[in-house]
N, C-alpha and C positions, 0 to 999 in steps of 0.2 A: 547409510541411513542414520546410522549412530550420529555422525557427524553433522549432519543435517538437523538435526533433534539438539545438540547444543549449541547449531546455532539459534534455532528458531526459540528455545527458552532462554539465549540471549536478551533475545530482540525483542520479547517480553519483558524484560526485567528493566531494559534501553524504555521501552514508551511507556512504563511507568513510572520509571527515572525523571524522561523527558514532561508527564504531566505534571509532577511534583515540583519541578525544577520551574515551570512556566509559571506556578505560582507564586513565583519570587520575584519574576519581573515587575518593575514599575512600571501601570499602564500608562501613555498620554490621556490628560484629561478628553472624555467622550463626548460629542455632542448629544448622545440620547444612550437612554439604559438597554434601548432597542440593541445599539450595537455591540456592547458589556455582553448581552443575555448572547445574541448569535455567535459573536467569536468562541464564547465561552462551550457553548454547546456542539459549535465545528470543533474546538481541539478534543471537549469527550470524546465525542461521535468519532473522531478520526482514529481516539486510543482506542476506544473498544472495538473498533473493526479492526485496528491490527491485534490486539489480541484476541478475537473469536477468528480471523483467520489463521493465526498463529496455533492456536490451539487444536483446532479442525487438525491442521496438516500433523501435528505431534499426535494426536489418537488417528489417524491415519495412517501414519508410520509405525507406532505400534500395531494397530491390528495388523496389518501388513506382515510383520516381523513375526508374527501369531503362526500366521495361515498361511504356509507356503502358495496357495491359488493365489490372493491377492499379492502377495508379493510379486508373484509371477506376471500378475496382469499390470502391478505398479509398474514392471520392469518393462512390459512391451508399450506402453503407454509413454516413457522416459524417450524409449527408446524409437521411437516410429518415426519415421522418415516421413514420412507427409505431414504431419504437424510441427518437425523440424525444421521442413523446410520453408514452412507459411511462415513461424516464426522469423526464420531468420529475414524471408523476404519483406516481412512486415516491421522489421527492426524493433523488434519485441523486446531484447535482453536491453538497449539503448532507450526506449520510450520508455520501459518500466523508471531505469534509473531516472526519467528526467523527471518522470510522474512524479514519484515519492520525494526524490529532492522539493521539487516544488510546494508539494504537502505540508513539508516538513519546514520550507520556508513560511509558507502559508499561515503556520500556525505559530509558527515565533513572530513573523508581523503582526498580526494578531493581538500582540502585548506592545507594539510600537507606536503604528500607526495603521488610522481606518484606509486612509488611502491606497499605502502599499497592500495591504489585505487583500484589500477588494480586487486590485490588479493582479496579486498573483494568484486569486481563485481565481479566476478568468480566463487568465495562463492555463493554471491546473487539468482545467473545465476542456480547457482548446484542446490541449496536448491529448486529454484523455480520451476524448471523440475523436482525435485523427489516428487515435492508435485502434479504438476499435473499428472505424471506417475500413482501413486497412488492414484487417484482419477478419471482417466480413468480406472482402473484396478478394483477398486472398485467398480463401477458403473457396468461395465459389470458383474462381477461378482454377483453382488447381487441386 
C-alpha cells in the first residue's frame, strides 16, 4: 500500500505538472471563444477529477493502514475472484489504459486543433461506454 500511495502522489504532482505545462502551448487561432471556454474547462474538469480521485484512494489507503478491519476488507476486495474475473473478461486493465491515453491526448489536442479534439472526445466517449457495457454484461452474467 505504501507503494501504491507514492505512486498515486505522483500522479498528482504529473497532472498538475501537465495543467501548467498546457498553458504554454500556442493555441491555433479559434473560430469562437465558445470553444477556448470548453477545451479550457475539459482540461480543468479532467485535472480535478484525477486529483479528487487520486486523493479519495490515498485517505483510503491510510485509513486502511489505521484499522486493521478495513484493511482486511481492502484485502478481500483486491483479492476476490469474481470481480477478478469480470475484470479480466471485460479487459478492464487494457480499456483503462486506452481510456486515459485518449484523455490525455484529448486534452493536449485541445491546444492544437478543434478538429482533432472533437474526434478524440468522441473516441474517449466510445471507448468509455463499451468498457462500461461490458462490465455491466459481465457482471450480470457471471
Amino acid at each position: 500500500i505504501k507503494k501504491c500511495e507514492i505512486i498515486l502522489i505522483c500522479g498528482i504532482i504529473c497532472s498538475i505538472a501537465l495543467v501548467l505545462l498546457s498553458r504554454l502551448f500556442i493555441k491555433e487561432p479559434s473560430a469562437s471563444e465558445f470553444y477556448k471556454g470548453f477545451v479550457d474547462g475539459f482540461q480543468a474538469g479532467l485535472t480535478l477529477f484525477v486529483i479528487v480521485v487520486l486523493c479519495i484512494t490515498i485517505i483510503n489507503n491510510i485509513n486502511a493502514l489505521r484499522n486493521p478491519d478495513k484493511l482486511r476488507k481492502l484485502y478481500i476486495s483486491e483479492t476476490d475472484e469474481r470481480q477478478l474475473f469480470i475484470m479480466q473478461k471485460s479487459g478492464s486493465v487494457g480499456m483503462n489504459v486506452v481510456i486515459y491515453g485518449l484523455a490525455v491526448s484529448t486534452a493536449v489536442a485541445g491546444n492544437i486543433n478543434d478538429l482533432v479534439f472533437f474526434t478524440l472526445l468522441a473516441a474517449t466517449f466510445f471507448v468509455a461506454f463499451v468498457r462500461a457495457g461490458l462490465k455491466i454484461y459481465y457482471r450480470f452474467k457471471y
